[in-house]
C-alpha positions in Angstrom: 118.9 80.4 76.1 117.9 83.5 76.4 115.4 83.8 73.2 112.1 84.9 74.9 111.4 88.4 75.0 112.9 90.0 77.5 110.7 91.1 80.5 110.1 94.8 81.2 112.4 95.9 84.5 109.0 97.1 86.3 108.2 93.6 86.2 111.6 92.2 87.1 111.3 94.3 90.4 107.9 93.2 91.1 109.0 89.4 90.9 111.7 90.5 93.5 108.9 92.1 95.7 110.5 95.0 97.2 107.6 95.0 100.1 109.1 91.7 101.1 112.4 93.1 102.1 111.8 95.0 104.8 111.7 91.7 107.3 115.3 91.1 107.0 116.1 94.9 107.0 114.7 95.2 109.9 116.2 92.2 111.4 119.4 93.1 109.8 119.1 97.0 112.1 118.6 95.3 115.2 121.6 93.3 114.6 123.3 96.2 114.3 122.0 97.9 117.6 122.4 94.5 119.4 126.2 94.5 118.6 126.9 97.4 121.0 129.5 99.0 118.3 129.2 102.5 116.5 128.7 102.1 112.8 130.8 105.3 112.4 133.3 104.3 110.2 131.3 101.4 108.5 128.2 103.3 106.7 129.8 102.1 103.6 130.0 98.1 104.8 126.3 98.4 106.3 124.8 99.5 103.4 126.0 96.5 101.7 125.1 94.2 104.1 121.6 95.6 104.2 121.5 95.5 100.3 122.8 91.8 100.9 119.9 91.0 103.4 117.0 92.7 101.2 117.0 93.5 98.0 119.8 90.1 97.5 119.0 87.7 99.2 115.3 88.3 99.8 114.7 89.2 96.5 116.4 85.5 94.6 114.0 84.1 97.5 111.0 85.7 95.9 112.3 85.1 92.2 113.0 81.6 92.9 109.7 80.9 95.0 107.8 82.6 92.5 109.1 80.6 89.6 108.1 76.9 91.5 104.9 78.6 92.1 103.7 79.5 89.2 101.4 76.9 88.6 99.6 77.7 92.5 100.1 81.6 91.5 97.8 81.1 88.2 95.2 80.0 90.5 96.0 82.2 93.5 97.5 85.2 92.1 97.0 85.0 88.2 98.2 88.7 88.2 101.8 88.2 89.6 103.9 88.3 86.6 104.9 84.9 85.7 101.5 83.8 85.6 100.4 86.8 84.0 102.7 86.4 81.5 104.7 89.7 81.9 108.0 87.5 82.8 108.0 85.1 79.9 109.5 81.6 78.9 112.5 80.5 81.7 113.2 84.5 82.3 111.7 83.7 85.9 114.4 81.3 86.6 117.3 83.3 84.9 116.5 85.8 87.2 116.9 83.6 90.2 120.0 82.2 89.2 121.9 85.7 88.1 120.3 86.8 91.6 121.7 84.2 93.4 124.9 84.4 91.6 125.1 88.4 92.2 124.2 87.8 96.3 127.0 85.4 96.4 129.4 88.0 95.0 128.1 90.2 97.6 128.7 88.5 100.1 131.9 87.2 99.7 133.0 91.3 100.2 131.9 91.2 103.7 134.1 88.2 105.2 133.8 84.9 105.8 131.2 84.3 108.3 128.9 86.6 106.2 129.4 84.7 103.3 128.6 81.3 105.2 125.3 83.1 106.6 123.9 84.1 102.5 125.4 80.6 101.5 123.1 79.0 104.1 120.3 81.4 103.1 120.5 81.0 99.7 120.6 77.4 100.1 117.3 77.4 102.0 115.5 80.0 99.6 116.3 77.3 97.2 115.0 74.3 99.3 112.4 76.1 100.4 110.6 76.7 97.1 112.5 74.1 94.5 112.2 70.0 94.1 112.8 67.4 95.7 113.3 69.1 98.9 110.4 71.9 98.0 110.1 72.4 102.2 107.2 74.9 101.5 105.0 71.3 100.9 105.0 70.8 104.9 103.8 73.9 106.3 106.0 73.1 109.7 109.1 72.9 107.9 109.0 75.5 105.1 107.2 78.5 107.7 110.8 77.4 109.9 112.8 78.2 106.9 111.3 81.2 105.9 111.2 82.4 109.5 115.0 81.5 110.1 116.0 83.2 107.0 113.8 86.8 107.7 114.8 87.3 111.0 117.5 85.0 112.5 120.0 85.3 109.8 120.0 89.0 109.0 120.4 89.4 112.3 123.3 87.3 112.8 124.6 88.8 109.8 124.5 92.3 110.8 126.3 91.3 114.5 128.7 89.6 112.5 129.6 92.6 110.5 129.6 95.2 113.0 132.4 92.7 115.2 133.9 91.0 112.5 133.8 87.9 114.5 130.8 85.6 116.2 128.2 87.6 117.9 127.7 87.7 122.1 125.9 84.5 122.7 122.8 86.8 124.1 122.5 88.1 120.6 122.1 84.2 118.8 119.6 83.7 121.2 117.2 86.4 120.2 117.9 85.8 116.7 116.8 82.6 117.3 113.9 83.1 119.4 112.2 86.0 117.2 112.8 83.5 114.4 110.7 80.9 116.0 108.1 83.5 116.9 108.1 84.5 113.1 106.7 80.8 112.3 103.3 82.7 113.1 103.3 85.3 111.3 104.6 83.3 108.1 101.3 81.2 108.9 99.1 84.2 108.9 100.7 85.0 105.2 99.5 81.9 104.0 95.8 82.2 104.5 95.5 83.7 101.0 96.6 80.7 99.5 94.3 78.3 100.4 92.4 77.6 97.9 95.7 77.3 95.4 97.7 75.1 97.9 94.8 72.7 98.2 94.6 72.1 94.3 98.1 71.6 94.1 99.0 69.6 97.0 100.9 72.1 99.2 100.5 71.5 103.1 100.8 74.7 104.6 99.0 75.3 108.2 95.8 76.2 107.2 95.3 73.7 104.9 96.4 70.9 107.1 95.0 72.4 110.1 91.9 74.7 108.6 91.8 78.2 108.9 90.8 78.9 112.3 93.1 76.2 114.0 96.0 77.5 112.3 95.1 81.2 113.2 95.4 80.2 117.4 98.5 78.7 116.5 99.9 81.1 114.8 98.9 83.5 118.1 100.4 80.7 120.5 103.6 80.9 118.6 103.9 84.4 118.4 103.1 84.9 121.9 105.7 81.9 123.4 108.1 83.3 121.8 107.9 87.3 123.1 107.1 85.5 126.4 110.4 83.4 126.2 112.2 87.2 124.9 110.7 88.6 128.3 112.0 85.8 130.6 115.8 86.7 129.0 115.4 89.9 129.3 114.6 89.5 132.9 117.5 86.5 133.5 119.8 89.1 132.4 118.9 92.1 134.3 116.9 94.6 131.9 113.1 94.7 133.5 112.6 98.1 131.7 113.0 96.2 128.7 111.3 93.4 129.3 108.4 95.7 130.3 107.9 97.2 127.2 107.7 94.4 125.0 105.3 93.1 128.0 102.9 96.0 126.5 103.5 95.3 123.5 102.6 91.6 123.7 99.3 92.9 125.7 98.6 95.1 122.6 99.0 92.4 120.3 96.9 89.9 122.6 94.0 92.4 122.1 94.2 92.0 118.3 94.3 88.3 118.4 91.9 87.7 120.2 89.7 89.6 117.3 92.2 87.8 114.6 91.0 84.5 115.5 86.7 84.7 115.7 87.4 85.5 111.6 91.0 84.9 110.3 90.5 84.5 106.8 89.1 87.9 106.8 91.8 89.7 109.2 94.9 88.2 108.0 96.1 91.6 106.2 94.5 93.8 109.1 96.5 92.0 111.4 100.0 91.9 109.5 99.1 95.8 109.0 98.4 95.8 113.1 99.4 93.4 115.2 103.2 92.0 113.1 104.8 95.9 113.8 104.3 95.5 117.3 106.2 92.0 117.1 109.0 93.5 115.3 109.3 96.8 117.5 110.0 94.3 120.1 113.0 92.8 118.3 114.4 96.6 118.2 113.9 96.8 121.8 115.4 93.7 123.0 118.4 94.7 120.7 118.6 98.0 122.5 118.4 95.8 125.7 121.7 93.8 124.5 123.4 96.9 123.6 123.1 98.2 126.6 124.7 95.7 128.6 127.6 95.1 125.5 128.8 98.8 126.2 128.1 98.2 130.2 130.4 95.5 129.5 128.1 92.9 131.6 
């Protein structure tokens, strides 16, 4: 099974793409802010939910996409290593399996509904990237899952392990929300691989829609859902918060509008500009829950 020569760990941890975790390490934080506990006492628990959330999780995602994609990589990305030959034979998929395996394990430390949450996460990485389901083939579908799985479930996650029970209801719904925001911003990540997906029959937004279509609706996306985040802040009494990400949204409005005249050039300036601003949002409406958790509203 294992007869190939055995990749180099530099270029294990690259097919996990550490750069990749931060999404659900973040999300995975405000979850933890939304909950309206102290972590005193639980530094040891949160450290392995955030292990679970990044490095676990997100990194079988990568490992597993990666290995369905090499085909699309050695046209995209010919440098990644599978392509490039620097994880050799099946080694990509034996990583994806022991990673999966290893998340699993994690997981099942940290209770029941935590385990449920990887299970469903795992199982998505896997649809996501893997036939017959391979969701990443219909851009609609496969930028939900990814979304979902980044912001939505980390978040959940982290609520869950704070209270050891099912997050405040006000909590799922900004989880949720940010998620469907995210669908943009997973859009945006898929400019570079035009040229790839086309060859090899992968749908994403810009190839069904062209570049500059699927740029405005990755803005419109982004921009309902902070806009949908501002009306629930508001329906529950937290203008202050709802004001900032208001700025923030006004900040990012600014960069789209320059995103869109040429997207295919401005994708990476705008993840590098405009994404933080989304995500500093998601802290701030999870400071906004907090507060009325401890006010007890």
């Amino acid at each position: 099974m294992f007869n190939e020569a055995r990749p180099a760990v530099p270029s294990m941890l690259e097919l996990l793409k550490p750069v990749t975790w931060f999404p659900p390490m973040w999300a995975f934080l405000c979850g933890i802010v939304s909950s309206g506990l102290s972590p005193s006492g639980q530094w040891l628990t949160i450290f392995t939910g955030v292990l679970l959330a990044g490095p676990l999780v997100c990194g079988t995602s990568q490992a597993v996409n990666d290995w369905y994609d090499r085909h699309v990589d050695a046209i995209n990305e010919p440098r990644r290593p599978i392509p490039s030959g620097r994880i050799p034979g099946r080694w990509g998929l034996y990583i994806a399996i022991g990673w999966t395996l290893v998340s699993l394990l994690v997981a099942s430390l940290l209770g029941q509904l935590v385990f449920t949450a990887a299970v469903l996460g795992l199982l998505l990485a896997w649809a996501y990237s893997a036939p017959p389901v391979r969701l990443k083939q219909n851009g609609w579908w496969g930028n939900s899952v990814v979304a979902l799985c980044y912001e939505g479930l980390p978040w959940f996650t982290a609520a869950a392990v704070m209270s050891g029970a099912m997050p405040d209801s006000r909590i799922l719904w900004l989880a949720l929300v940010y998620s469907a925001g995210a669908h943009g911003i997973m859009t945006l990540n898929d400019f570079k691989s035009v040229a790839g997906d086309r060859r090899m029959g992968v749908a994403s937004l810009p190839v069904q829609l062209g570049v500059p279509r699927a740029a405005w609706v990755a803005c419109i996306v982004m921009v309902l859902a902070q806009l949908v985040v501002i009306g629930l802040l508001l329906s529950w009494g937290r203008p202050m918060h709802a004001a900032a990400i208001g700025v923030l949204l006004v900040g990012q409005l600014l960069m789209m509008a320059r995103l869109v005249k040429r997207p295919a050039e401005l994708d990476y300036w705008y993840n590098a500009t405009g994404v933080p601003l989304y995500v500093l949002g998601m802290l701030v409406s999870a400071f906004a829950v907090r507060s009325l958790l401890v006010e007890g509203a």
